[in-house]
C-alpha positions in Angstrom: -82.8 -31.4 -127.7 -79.2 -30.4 -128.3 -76.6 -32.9 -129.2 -74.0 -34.3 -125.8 -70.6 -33.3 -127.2 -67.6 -35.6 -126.6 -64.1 -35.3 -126.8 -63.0 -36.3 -129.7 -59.9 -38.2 -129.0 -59.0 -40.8 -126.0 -56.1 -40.5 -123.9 -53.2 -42.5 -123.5 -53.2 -44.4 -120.8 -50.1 -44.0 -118.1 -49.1 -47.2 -118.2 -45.3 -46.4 -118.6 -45.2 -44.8 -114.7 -45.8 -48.8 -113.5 -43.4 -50.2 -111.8 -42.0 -54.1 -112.0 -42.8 -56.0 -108.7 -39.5 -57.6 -107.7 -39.8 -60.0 -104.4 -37.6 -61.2 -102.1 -35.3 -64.3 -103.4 -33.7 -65.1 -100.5 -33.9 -68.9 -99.6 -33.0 -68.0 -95.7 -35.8 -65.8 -95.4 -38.3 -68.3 -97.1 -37.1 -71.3 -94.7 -39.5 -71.6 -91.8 -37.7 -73.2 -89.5 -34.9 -70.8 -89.7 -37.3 -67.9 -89.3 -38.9 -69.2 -86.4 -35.9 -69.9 -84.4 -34.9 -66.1 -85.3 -38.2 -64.7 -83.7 -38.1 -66.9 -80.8 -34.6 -65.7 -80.2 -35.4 -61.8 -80.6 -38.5 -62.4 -78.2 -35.7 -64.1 -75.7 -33.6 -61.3 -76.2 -36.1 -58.4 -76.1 -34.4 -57.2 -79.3 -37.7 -56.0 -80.7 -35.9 -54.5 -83.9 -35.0 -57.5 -85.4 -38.2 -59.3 -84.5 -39.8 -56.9 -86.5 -37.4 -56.6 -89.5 -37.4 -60.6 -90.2 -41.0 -60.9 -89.4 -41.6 -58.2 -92.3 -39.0 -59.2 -95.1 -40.4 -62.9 -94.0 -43.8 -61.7 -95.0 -42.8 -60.2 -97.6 -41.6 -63.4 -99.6 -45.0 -65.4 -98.5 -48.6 -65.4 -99.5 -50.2 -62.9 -97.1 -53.7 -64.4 -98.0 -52.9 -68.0 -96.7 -51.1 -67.5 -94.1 -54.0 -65.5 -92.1 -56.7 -67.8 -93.1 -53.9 -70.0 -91.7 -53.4 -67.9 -88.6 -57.0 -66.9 -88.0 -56.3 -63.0 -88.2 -57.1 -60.1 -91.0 -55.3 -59.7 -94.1 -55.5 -56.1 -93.4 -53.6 -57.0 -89.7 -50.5 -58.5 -92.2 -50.6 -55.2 -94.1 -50.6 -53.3 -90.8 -47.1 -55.2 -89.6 -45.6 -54.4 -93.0 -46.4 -50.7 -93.5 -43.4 -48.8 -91.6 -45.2 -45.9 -91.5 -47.2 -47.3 -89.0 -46.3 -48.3 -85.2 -45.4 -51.5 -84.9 -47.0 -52.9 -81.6 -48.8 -56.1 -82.4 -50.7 -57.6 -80.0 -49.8 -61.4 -78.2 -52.5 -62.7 -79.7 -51.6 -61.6 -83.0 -47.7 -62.9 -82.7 -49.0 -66.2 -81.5 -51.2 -66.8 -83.9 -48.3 -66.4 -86.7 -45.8 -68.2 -84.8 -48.7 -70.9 -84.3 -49.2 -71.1 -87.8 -45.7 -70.6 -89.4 -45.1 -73.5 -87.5 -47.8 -76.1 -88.4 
């Protein structure tokens, strides 16, 4: 049987291409209360811009695994909200259940 040749030397990893993680530091946008008022107000507005760029940078700052088992929906819903590459139409039920649970 003939011998399984190997490389003979490993590679590198790539670990100079990673990038640092910097979050959100913003105390406004970690305050509940202040967050919530700002949604409710884009919803009685109709300004669905906004709604959607303080919902986002609000996520952002916040534990995306506890707040859905808070709110009762997927993770992967959160990640959906986030990702500006993808449409951002949320249903009701969705936007109630994070209001519901932002607020408790």
């Amino acid at each position: 049987m003939a011998r399984i040749v190997t490389s003979k030397r490993q590679k590198k990893s790539e670990t100079k291409f990673l990038k640092a993680h910097a979050p959100f530091k913003s105390s406004e946008l970690k305050d509940v209360e202040l967050v919530i008022d700002t949604l409710l107000d884009c919803i009685k507005t109709g300004d669905i811009e906004t709604f959607r760029e303080v919902l986002v940078a609000h996520l952002l700052t916040v534990n995306k695994v506890k707040l859905a088992k808070k709110a009762g929906i997927g993770r992967r819903t959160l990640y959906d909200l986030i990702d500006p590459k993808k449409e951002f139409n949320p249903e009701l039920s969705t936007i109630s259940a994070l209001m519901q649970a932002l607020a408790a």
